[in-house]
N, C-alpha and C positions, 0 to 999 in steps of 0.2 A: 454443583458449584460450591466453593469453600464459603462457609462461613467468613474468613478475612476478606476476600473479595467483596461479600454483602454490603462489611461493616465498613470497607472504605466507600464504595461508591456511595454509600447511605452518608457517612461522614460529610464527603464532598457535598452531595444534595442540599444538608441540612444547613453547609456553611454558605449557599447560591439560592435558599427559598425562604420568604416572608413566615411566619408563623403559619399562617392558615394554609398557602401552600401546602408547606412541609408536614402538616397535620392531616390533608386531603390525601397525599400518595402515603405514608404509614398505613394508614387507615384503610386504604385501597388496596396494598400491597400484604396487610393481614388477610385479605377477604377469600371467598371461593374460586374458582380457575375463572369462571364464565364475569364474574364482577371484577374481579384483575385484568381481564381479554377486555373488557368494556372501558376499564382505564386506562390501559395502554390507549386504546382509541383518542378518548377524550383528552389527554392531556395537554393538550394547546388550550383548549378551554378553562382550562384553572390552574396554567402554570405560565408563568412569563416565557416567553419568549428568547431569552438573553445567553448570551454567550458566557459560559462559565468562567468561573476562575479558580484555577487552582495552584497548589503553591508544587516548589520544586520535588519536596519528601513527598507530598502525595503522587506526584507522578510518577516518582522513583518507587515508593512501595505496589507501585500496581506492575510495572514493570518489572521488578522482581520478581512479583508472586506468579504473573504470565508474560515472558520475556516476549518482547513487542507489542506489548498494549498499551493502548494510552485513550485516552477521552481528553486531552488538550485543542482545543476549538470547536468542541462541542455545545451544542444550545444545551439549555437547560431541559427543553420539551424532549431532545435525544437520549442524555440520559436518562433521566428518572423512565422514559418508557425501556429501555434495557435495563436499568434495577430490576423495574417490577417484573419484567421476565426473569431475572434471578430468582425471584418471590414462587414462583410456579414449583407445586409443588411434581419431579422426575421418579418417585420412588415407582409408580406404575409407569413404563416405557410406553405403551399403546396409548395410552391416554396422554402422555406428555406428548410424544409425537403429532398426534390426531389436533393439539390447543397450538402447536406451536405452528402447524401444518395451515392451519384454522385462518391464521394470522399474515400469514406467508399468500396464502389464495383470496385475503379481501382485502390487502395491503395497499394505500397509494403512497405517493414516492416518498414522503418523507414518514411514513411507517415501513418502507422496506429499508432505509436508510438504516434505523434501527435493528430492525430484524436482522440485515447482516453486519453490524456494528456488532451483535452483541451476538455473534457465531461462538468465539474463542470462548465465551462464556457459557454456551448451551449444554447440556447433557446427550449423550450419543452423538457426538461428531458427524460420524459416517452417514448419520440418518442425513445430515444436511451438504453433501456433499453436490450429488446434483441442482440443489437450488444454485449453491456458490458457484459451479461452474459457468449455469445459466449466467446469473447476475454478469458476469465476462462479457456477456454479447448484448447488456442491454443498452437500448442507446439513450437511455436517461442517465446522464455525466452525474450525478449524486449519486445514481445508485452506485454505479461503478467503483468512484471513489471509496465509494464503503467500503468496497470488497478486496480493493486496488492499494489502496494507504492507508500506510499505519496500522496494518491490518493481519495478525500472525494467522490467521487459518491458512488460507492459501500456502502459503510457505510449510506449513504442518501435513497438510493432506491432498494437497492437491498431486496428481499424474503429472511427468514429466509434461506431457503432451498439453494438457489443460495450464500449466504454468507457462509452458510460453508461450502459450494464447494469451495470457494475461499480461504477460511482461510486452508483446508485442503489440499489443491494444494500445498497453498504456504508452508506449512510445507514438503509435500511429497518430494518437490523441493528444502529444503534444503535452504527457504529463511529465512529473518530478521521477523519474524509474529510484533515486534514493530515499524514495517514501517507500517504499515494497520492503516489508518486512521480508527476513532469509532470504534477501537478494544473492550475496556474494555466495551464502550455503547451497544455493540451489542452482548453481552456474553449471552448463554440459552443452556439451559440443553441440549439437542439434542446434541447441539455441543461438549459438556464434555463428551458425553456417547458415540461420533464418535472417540473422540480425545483415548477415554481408550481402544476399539475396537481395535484404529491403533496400541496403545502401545502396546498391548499383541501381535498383528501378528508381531511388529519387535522385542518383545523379543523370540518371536518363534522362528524367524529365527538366532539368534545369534547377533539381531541388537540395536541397541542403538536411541532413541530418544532424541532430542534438549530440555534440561531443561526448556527452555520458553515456551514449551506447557503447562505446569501444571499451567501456571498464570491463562490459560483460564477455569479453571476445580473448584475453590475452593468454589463460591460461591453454585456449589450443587454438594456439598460432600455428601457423603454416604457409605453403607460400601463397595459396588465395588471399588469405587474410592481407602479408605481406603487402601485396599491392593494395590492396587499402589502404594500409598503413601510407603507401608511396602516395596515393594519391591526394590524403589528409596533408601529407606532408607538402607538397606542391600545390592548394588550395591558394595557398596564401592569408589563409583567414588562419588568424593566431590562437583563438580558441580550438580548431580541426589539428594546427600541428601539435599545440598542449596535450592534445589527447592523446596522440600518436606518440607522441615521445614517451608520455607515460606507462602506454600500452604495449609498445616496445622493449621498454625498459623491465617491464614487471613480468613478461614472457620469457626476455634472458634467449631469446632466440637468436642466432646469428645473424642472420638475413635482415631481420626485423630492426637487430641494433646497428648495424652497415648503415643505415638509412640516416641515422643521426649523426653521421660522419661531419657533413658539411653544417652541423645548428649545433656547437657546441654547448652555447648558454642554454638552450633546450635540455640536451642530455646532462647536463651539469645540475640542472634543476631535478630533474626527475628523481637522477642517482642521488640526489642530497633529500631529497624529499622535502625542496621547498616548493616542491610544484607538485599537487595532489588533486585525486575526481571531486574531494570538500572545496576547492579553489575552483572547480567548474562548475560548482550546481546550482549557483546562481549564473551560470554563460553559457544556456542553451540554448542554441539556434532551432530557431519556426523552423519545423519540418517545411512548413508552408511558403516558407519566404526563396522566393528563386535567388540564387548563387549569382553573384554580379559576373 
């Protein structure tokens, strides 16, 4: 882990804790692995509770330094315990593995929050690949998030196959899929042919899928797809044809653009680019809510 990364999460801390705080994790975060692993534990015990703040350059310099990271709505007890796993000293691999390993197998939910919060930040990546992919299938919704938003590992190392486990989760769950760092970079067909699969079982059931899914489908359009698109189109709910028209339009497919024949003002938007998936991500329908 870079020194700059330290010295901003450290900045941050110092600008979100009382003195004494701020003197207890230094202090903590100078010390041996086994009294660092004890700190990470403890830190709800001598650190507030409170939701950070931080200003716009500090999010922007962490994002720089590892593009898709951020610690914006984080507690205070979230960070400073991923600081101090920065503090762990990686120069022996077995032993860094073995303290991080350590921590990972007596973890409860808001120490695994951490742990996979502060992935993009660990030493050997590949070492913690299987945990990330587990966290995918836990049904503790924090943990998930952790691993789900805002969150560059997944997007970095995750298997085709393991990624749209993740992106499908987070749909089935009813989350934001524009929180998933390397969303649009990590787009492939498998994933559009899952995503049309899931569409058809909730309109089986009388259900309604989140418009945002269709951003992830357009670059392989075809005529399956197509009919989704027709069927969005003919919903009548004005958030489903937004999406279809956009999706349409950004595919350039023949079939697909036919459709927008009769919705001019739709297709007019799309091709101007006043109508965009940032205009929908606040107008996602409950998977759960049945279709009138």
């Amino acid at each position: 882990m870079s020194d700059y990364i330290q010295n901003k999460l450290r900045n941050i801390i110092e600008a979100n804790t009382l003195e004494a705080e701020c003197n207890w994790l230094i202090q903590k975060g100078a010390t041996d692995a086994l009294e660092l692993m004890t700190a990470f534990v403890a830190c709800p015990r001598f650190l507030s509770k409170k939701i950070i703040e931080i200003t716009p350059e500090q999010s922007w310099e962490l994002n720089v330094e590892i593009p898709g990271f951020s610690v914006e709505g984080w507690s205070l007890v979230r960070l400073s315990r991923v600081w101090l796993l920065t503090q762990l000293d990686s120069s022996e691999k077995e032993t860094y593995v073995k303290n991080i390993s350590t921590l990972f197998d007596t973890a409860e939910m808001n120490e695994l929050v951490a742990l996979y919060s502060a992935l993009p930040l660990l030493s050997y990546p590949d070492e913690w690949l299987f945990r990330a992919t587990d966290a995918v299938r836990s049904n503790m919704g924090f943990v998930f998030d952790a691993i789900a938003l805002h969150n560059p590992y997944p997007g970095k190392y995750f298997s085709e196959q393991a990624w749209n486990q993740l992106v499908l989760k987070t749909i089935f769950n009813d989350k934001p899929i524009h929180f998933i760092e390397s969303l649009e970079s990590r787009l492939n067909e498998n994933l559009a042919m899952i995503l049309s699969d899931f569409a058809h079982e909730r309109w089986a059931a009388g259900r309604s899928v989140a418009p945002q899914v269709w951003r992830l489908v357009s670059k392989f359009m075809n005529d399956m797809l197509v009919s989704d698109m027709e069927h969005l189109i003919k919903s009548g709910q004005l958030p489903n044809q937004q999406a279809a028209a956009i999706t349409s339009v950004e595919s350039g497919y023949g079939p697909a653009l036919n459709l927008l024949a009769d919705y001019p003002e739709l297709e007019k938007a799309a091709k101007s680019g006043q109508l965009t998936w940032t205009i929908l991500e606040t107008t996602d329908l409950n998977t759960y809510v049945p279709q009138p």
